[in-house]
Every structure is written in structure tokens, then in C-alpha cells.
C-alpha positions, -999 to +999 in steps of 0.1 A: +647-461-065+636-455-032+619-418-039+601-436-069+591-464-043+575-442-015+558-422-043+540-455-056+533-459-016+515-425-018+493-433-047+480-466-033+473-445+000+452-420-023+436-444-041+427-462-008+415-434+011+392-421-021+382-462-026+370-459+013+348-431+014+330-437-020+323-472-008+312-459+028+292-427+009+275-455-015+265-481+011+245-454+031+253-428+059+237-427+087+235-403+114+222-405+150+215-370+173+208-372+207+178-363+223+170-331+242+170-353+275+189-384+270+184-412+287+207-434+311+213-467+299+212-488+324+179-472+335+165-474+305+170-512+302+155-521+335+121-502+323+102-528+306+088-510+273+052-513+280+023-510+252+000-478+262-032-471+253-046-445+230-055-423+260-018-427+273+012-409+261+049-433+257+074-419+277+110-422+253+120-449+283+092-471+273+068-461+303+032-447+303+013-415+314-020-398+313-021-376+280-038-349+300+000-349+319+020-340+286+031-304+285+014-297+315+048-280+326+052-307+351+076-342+343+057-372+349+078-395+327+108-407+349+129-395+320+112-362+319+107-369+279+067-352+280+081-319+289+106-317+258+107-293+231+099-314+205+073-336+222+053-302+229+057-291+193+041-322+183+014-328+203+004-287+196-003-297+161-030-328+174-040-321+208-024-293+229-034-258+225-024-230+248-055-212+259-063-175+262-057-169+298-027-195+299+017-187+294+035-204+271+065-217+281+100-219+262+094-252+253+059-251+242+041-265+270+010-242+286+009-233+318-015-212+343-011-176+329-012-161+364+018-183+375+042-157+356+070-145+381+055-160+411+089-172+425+077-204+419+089-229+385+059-238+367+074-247+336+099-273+335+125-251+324+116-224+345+112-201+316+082-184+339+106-171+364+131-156+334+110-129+318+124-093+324+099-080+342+095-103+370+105-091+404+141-087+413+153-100+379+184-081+372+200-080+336+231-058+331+257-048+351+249-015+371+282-004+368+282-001+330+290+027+316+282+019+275+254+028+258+241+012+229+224+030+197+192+026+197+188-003+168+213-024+192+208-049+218+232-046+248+244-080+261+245-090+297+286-081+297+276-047+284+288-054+248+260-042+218+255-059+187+227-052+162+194-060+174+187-080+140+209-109+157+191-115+186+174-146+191+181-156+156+196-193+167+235-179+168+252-167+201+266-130+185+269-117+224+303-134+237+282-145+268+254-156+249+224-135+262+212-125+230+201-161+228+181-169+262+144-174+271+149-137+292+142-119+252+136-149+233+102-163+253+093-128+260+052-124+253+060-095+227+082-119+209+068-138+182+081-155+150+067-151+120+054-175+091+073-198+078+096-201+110+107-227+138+107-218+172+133-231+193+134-246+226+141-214+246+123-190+222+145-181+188+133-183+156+148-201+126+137-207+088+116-242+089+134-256+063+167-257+084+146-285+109+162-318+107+186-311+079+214-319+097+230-297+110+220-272+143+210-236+135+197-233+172+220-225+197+208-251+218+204-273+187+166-283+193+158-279+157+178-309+151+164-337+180+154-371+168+127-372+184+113-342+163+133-353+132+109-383+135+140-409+147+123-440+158+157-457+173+167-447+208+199-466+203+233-456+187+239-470+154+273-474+139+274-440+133+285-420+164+284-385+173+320-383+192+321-346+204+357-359+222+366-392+211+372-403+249+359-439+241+368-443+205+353-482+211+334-485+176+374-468+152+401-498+152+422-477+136+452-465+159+448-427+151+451-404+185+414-388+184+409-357+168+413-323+184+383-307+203+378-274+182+354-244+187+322-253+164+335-288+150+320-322+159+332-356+147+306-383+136+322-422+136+314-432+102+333-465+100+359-486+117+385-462+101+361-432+085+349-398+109+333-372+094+337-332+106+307-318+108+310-276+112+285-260+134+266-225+117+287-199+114+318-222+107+332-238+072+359-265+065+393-254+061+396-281+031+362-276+014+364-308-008+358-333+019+341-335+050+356-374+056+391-379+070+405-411+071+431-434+094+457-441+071+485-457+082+479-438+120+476-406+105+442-385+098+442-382+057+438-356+047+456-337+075+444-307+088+405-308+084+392-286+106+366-259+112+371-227+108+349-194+111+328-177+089+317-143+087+281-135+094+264-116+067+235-090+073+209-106+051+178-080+059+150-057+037+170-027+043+199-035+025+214-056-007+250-074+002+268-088-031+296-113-016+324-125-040+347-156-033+375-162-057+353-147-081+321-159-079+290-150-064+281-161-032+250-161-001+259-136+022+246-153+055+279-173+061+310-167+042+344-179+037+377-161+047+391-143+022+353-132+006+348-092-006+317-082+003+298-048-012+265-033+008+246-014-007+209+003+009+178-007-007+154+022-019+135+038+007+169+034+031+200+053+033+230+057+054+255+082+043+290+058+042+266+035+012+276+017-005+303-001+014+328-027+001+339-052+037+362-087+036+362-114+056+394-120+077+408-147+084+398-150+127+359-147+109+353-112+114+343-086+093+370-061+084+351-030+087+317-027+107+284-040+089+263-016+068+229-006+088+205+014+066+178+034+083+139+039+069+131+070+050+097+084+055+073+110+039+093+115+005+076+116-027+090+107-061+068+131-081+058+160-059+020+174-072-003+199-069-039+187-055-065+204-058-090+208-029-115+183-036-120+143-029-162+149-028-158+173-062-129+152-064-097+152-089-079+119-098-044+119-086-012+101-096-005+069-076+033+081-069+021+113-051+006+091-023+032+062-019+020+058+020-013+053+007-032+014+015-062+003+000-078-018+032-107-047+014-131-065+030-137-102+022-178-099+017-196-129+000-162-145-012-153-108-028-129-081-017-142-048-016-120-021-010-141-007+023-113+013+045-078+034+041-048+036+060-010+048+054+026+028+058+049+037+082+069+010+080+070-021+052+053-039+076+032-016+099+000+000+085-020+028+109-056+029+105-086+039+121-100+015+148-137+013+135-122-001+098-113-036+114-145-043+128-180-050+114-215-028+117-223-050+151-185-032+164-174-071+164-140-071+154-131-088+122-114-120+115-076-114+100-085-137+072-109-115+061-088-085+053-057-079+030-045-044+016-028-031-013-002-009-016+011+009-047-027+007-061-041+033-082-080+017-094-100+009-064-112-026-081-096-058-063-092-076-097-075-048-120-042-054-123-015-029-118+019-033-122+034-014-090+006-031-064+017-052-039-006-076-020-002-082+021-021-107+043-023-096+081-007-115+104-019-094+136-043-062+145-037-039+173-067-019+181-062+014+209-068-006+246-096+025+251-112+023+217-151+018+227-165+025+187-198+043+192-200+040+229-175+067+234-182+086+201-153+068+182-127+082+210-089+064+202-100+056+165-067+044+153-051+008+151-015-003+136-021-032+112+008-057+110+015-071+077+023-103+072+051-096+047+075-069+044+067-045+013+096-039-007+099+002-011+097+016-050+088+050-064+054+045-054+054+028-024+070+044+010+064+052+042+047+089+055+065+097+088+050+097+117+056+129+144+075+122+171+067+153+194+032+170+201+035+197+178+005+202+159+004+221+125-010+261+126-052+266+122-064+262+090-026+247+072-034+227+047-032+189+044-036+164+016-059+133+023-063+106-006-088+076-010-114+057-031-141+072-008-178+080-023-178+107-048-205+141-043-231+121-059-225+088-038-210+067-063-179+048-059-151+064-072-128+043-099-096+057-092-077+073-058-086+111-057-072+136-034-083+164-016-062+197+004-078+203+037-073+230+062-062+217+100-090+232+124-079+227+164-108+211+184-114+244+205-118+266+172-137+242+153-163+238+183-167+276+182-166+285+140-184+250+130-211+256+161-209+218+170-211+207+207-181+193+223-198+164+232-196+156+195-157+160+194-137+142+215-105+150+230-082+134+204-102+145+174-093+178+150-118+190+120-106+195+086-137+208+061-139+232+033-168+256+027-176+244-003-188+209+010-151+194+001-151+166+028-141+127+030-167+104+030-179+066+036-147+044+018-121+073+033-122+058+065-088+054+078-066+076+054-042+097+067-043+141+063-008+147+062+009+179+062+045+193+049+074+197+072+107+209+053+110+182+026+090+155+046+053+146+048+044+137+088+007+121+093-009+139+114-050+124+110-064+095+106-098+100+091-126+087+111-161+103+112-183+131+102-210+152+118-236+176+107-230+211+115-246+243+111-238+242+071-219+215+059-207+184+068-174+185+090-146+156+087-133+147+123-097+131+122-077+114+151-052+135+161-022+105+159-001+139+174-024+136+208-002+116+234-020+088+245-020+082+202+017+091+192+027+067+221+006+035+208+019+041+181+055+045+186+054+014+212+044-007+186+065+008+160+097-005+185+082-033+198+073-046+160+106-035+148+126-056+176+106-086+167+106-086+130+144-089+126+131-098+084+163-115+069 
């Protein structure tokens, strides 16, 4: 009688517990998050609110400033609430742009550019003095003796992790350095579209802002200020990170225990929800409510636990499996099989690789990393020498190749060339992103096309892909005609990845000063003007001999005044050249079973005969190394997920 009893008991429990949270989910939640600088109380009640006017800015305690003093890097409200993350972010958008010659500071305000590392804190969170390379700044330990690969990031403690998790919002170094202003406000570091740029520097997808839950480490994507929270007072619902003044719960339940990445919200007098932070799931996914039930937390034993952090990137596909079905891989539960597998146009030897996710939230085996392949074709062909006298080609035999157009009148003509070396960096000559008058042009007025065979902008073509630009880097010594088109090469970042296919990858680029022999042949493609100065319909190619400056001066009988340093000729006796629309291609050559760019076409002069092509030697030093520094730099700051 007794057992039956105490079962009934149970059920009315139950049915109590599942009655309160329905009623509590149906008459509203609502949830309160504290402000990047909170406010005293007290304080904050003996400020009389005051009404400013439209020239003033309202501090968060009520008070009034110029609006010329917001984001200035210095605090003028009391509370210090005009030098905040989200107050910056907001007035950027209306009134506050940084200019040229100013530094931006982690939390968006501008300050005097020339104030960087002047032992002096400009911005209100000192993120001036923070950068790397100001004086005396010292990063790892000098007594470390591990050495990171070279697609890592080293942490101040010495540990490396991969540098795709840096400054992504989650601490992955066990110190947390891969998440500070030092790497994350650093000039070179950028987000890209679509993104939200924390308070110290990290980028995060906008539409994790104000949805509840923080994906910054410092969890600025989540202030109410920013999440447009017009109450500076808690409601009902408290966020209890300890419980130590449990005022607002009558219930006679001992608090609930402080755990790594778990955060307790007061939802009624009897009602707290867990709330896991990123990276962390419920142990009991039904619920996130637990209730005070006769002094005891129903159900028991909610907590958060960790997940394991997937590698969501362009480089690889991850499949992850949880008691049978699929799920995302960028946070997964325990007990999830995961099988990696690199994308085309990547490889790493060990893929594909099958992983599960323990039990502490670690991976069992390390993460797949996939590395770029460059300068393989699909269909290997035979061109004949010719692009003036030209033969059509097959798109697949130039996968590197990009069609550069030119917004003129409101239509895109196809007016340059240029070759991937990565699915987001394009190399080009210098002279194709400016206009006749050498001004350079706007980024709006240029996209490129990849994986295009017709040279018309409106035929459609199955394998094309179309890229915006989202940033042009022309050589710092590139003077156009002034220097006789000297350093005639620029890196063109694109504003989305390509995704890699049989006719669309990357052309290698040399990574030592070794030139091909006189007079090897290379292969140059493009929708350049045809021997009778028509524009060509389709891509042609043409094979081209590799003629050193010194011989070409002397066998072509052109002065070296006309050549510069960094220039090689490439011209067949039978008037085979490029011409006005190749601009930009790359001549590449043959090394083993690769294709390595090694010119960049760029101009033509008269000589004694013919006509002779002049290419930028990307292989001349002061070349290979813009390129290469943009090619890491790029690479560290596009961590693409």
C-alpha cells in the first residue's frame, strides 16, 4: 500500500513540475543580460535622468555629453557607457566613421592613427598599446622549445592549435591568447561580410548577435544595449552566475553548482533555467528548466557538459552521426562518429578519416587538415602556339584561368586576365585595376569569373562561378607609365571562396627564384584581341618561349630602358603574341606534374620585327615576396568556415 502510495506521490510531482514550466513557457520568458559596463546602483539612482538634446549623447546612467565625445577613445560619461562596444557599433552606422589616417580600436572607437604604441592608452581599452609590434611587447615564452607547423597558431603557454580557431569567439588556447586584441585588433585582421566583430577584435556570423546565447568570448555579441534592451533594470528574470543572493526563488533548494560553461537564469519563484555556453550541451537534452520540487532540483542532474568542436572549413567535408542521424559539425554531442573527408582541389594522405567525440569533449583522434593543390589539370592538352593566329582551347585545360570585367555604362566587359592561387586570391597585373587616367578603380566596379569558357558576361555556362572583390592590393612601387609599368602585378581578394571542380583550381605559384631555361615554352590563355583586332568569342591559348631580359635586349634589339628589371619577353617569329584583353594572364610553365606561374602579362613594345610580349617576372624577389606575404597574411585572416 505504501509503494503504491509514494508512486501516486511521484506522478502528482511529474505532472506538477511539467504543469509549471508550460504555464511559465506560455506566459512569456523573459531574459535580462548585463551590459558591457554595468552600472552601480546606488550611483545610478542619485543621477537624475536628464532629457538631452539632439546634439548630446545619453549616457546609460541618465547623464549627458557632447556627441563629438562618443568613441573618442576617452570616457566622458561617469559610467564610461560612450566608450562601449556596442555604443561604437551603433553610432558607426549614423555618425562615427574612422578616417584614413586614424586607428581603430577594439571596441570600435577611432583614435589618432600616430598614437599606436606610444606608451600611452589612447583607447579606452588600451588596445593601442597591445599590438605585436609595439615596443617591448613580448608574446611567448623565450624558453620554449615547441614549434608549431606552419598552418598553427602557438599560444602564449607555447601550446599550438590550428590557426582556423583563432579569434573565432572560442578560447581553443587553455590561456586564452588565441582570443585577445594582440591578433584579434591587429590592422591585417579583418572580418569578412556577413560577420560581427567583437569587442576585442574576433569575428562571429551576424546572425548569432542577440540570439541569446554568447558566441564571443567576452560575450559582447549578446549586450542589451546592442540587442536594443531599453530597461537598465532586472526583471524577474535573473541571470544568477552563483546563486549567492537567491532573493527573487522561495523555494528552499541549496543553489545550483557553479560549473565550467553553465549559467542559471531565475525564471520563477521556483523555475531556473541552464543556459550552456558555446561549445557545451545539456546532459538531459529534453529540458533546459529544472524545478524546486519538494527541496530537490527536478530533474536532477541538469548540467552542462562539453562538446566537441568540429572543423567546419572550404577544405574539407565533415559528415557527423548521433545515434544515427545526421548532425552540424560545429558542436557536437559525446558519443557522435564523425567521418572527414577533403574536398576536391585538397588532399592529405590519412583522408578520409572517421573521429568520435569522447566523453571529457575532445576529439578521439586529431582533426583532419587538408592542404591546397595547385597547378593540376583534369584534361592535360596540346596548344598550339598561337592566341593572335589563335586556337580555341578547352575550359578544363586552364582551371587557374579568371575572366577580370569592367562595369562600363552599367555593362561588364570582360577587359583584363588573371590566375587563382588560392579560392580566394587572384594575381593580376597592376595596370588592369585602374582606368586610362592610372586612377585606380572602384571595387564595385569589377567582378571576375572563373571556370568561364565564352568571353560574353551574359552567356551562361554551367561550371562559371561569379566573385565580388572585397579588397585590391596593388605592388607599394607600382608607378603605371611613370616607371614603364615596373611592379605590374596586384593580388585581387575575392569576396567569396570559389569552391574547386575539374575546371576550376589553383596554378602554383614558385616559391624560390628559379627561372625556367631560354626559350622553354609556356602556355598563356585569354579572350585578348584576335590578329585582325576583333574580340575573340571564346578563351584561346597560345605556347610561348621564356626569353631572359639580358637575351631578349640583345636578339629582340630593344633598349633596356624599355624593359625593366622585373620584366622577361615571351614572342614568337611568327607575330604569335598576346594582345589588348590578355592583360593580366599568367605564362605558366611545367615542372614535374605541376604548372608554376611564372608571368603575368603586361605590355608590349615594338621591336626590330615583330611585336614583343613583356611579362612580370612573379619569380623576381621583390614580386614572389608580395605575393607570398599576402598569400599568408590572407590565409591567416580568412579562417572561411
Amino acid at each position: 500500500m505504501n509503494e503504491l502510495v509514494m508512486g501516486h506521490e511521484w506522478v502528482i510531482v511529474y505532472n506538477l513540475f511539467i504543469f509549471t514550466t508550460f504555464h511559465f513557457i506560455l506566459s512569456g520568458m523573459h531574459e535580462t543580460t548585463a551590459y558591457n559596463i554595468p552600472l552601480n546602483a546606488n550611483e545610478s539612482q542619485r543621477i537624475k535622468r536628464q532629457i538631452c538634446d539632439k546634439d548630446s549623447f545619453t549616457c546609460r546612467d541618465g547623464s549627458c555629453i557632447s556627441s563629438f565625445d562618443v568613441c573618442d577613445g576617452k570616457a566622458d560619461c561617469r559610467d564610461k557607457s560612450d566608450e562601449s562596444h556596442s555604443v561604437c557599433l551603433k553610432y558607426q552606422f549614423d555618425k562615427v566613421v574612422c578616417a584614413r589616417n586614424t586607428f581603430r580600436c577594439a571596441y570600435g572607437a577611432c583614435v589618432d592613427g600616430s598614437s599606436i604604441c606610444n606608451g600611452v592608452k589612447d583607447c579606452a581599452d588600451n588596445s593601442d598599446e597591445l599590438l605585436r609590434t609595439c615596443p617591448g611587447f613580448k608574446w611567448l615564452n623565450d624558453n620554449l622549445s615547441i614549434e608549431c607547423r606552419f598552418n598553427e597558431f602557438q599560444c602564449r603557454s607555447g601550446q599550438c592549435i590550428s590557426s582556423f580557431s583563432v579569434c573565432d569567439g572560442v578560447k581553443d588556447c587553455i590561456d586564452g591568447s588565441d582570443e585577445t586584441v594582440t591578433d584579434c585588433n591587429d590592422p591585417s585582421f579583418k572580418c569578412s561580410q556577413n560577420s560581427f566583430r567583437c569587442a576585442y577584435g574576433a569575428c562571429i556570423e551576424k546572425k548569432k548577435v542577440c540570439n541569446g546565447f554568447p558566441d564571443c568570448a567576452d560575450e559582447s555579441d549578446e549586450d542589451s544595449f546592442l540587442c536594443n534592451s531599453t530597461s537598465q533594470t532586472t526583471s524577474t528574470t535573473e541571470k544568477i552566475s552563483d546563486l549567492t543572493t537567491p532573493k527573487t526563488i522561495s523555494s528552499k533548494c541549496d543553489p545550483p553548482e557553479s560549473l565550467p560553461g553553465t549559467t542559471y537564469m531565475i525564471r520563477s519563484s521556483n523555475v531556473v533555467e541552464v543556459i550552456c555556453a558555446k561549445g557545451y550541451a545539456l546532459s538531459i537534452s529534453d529540458t533546459s528548466l529544472i524545478a524546486c520540487i519538494f527541496n530537490k532540483w527536478t530533474p536532477p542532474n541538469q548540467k552542462c557538459i562539453p562538446k566537441c568542436r568540429g572543423l567546419k572549413t572550404i577544405t574539407a567535408n565533415y559528415i557527423c552521426k548521433y545515434k544515427g542521424k545526421i548532425v552540424d559539425c560545429s558542436y557536437v554531442n559525446p558519443g557522435t562518429e564523425m567521418t572527414a573527408k577533403c574536398e576536391y582541389g585538397y588532399f592529405n594522405e590519412k583522408s578520409p578519416t572517421t573521429n568520435s567525440c569522447l566523453k571529457n569533449g575532445s576529439w578521439s583522434d586529431p582533426l583532419l587538415i587538408c592542404f591546397q593543390e595547385c597547378g593540376k589539370l583534369f584534361t592535360p592538352g596540346r596548344i598550339k602556339p598561337q592566341i593572335a593566329f589563335g586556337v580555341s582551347t578547352d575550359v578544363s585545360m586552364f582551371p587557374w584561368n579568371v575572366a577580370i570585367y569592367h562595369n562600363q555604362n552599367g555593362e561588364w566587359i570582360q577587359a583584363c586576365g588573371g590566375s587563382l592561387i588560392s579560392a580566394y586570391m587572384v594575381v593580376t597585373a597592376a595596370h588592369c585595376l585602374r582606368d586610362k587616367k592610372e586612377k585606380t578603380l572602384e571595387m564595385s566596379q569589377i567582378k571576375l569569373a572563373v571556370g568561364k569558357y565564352y568571353r560574353d558576361w551574359n552567356r551562361e555556362e554551367t561550371e562559371t562561378q561569379i566573385r565580388d572583390v572585397v579588397e585590391m592590393f596593388l605592388h607599394d612601387q607600382y608607378n603605371g607609365l611613370g616607371t614603364n609599368y615596373q611592379f605590374d602585378i596586384a593580388v585581387i581578394e575575392l569576396s567569396v571562396a570559389v569552391k574547386f571542380s575539374a575546371v576550376i583550381m589553383p596554378v602554383c605559384v614558385p616559391d624560390t627564384n628559379t627561372n625556367p631555361r631560354n626559350y622553354d615554352l609556356g602556355i598563356v590563355a585569354g579572350w585578348g584581341k584576335d590578329e585582325n583586332g576583333g574580340n575573340t568569342v571564346v578563351l584561346k591559348a597560345a605556347n610561348l618561349p621564356y626569353i631572359e631580359r639580358e637575351n631578349c635586349i640583345q636578339t629582340k634589339n630593344i633598349t633596356p630602358e624599355d624593359i625593366p628589371v622585373d620584366k622577361f619577353c615571351a614572342s614568337l617569329s611568327n607575330g604569335t603574341t598576346v594582345m589588348q584583353g590578355d592583360s593580366g594572364a599568367g605564362l605558366v610553365f611545367k615542372s614535374g606534374r605541376k604548372y608554376f606561374i611564372q608571368g603575368i602579362v603586361s605590355t608590349n613594345v615594338k621591336a626590330t620585327v615583330n611585336q614583343v610580349s613583356l611579362f612580370t617576372n612573379i619569380n623576381y624577389n621583390e614580386n614572389r615576396w608580395f605575393v607570398q606575404n599576402l598569400q599568408r597574411k590572407i590565409a591567416e585572416r580568412r579562417r572561411e568556415v
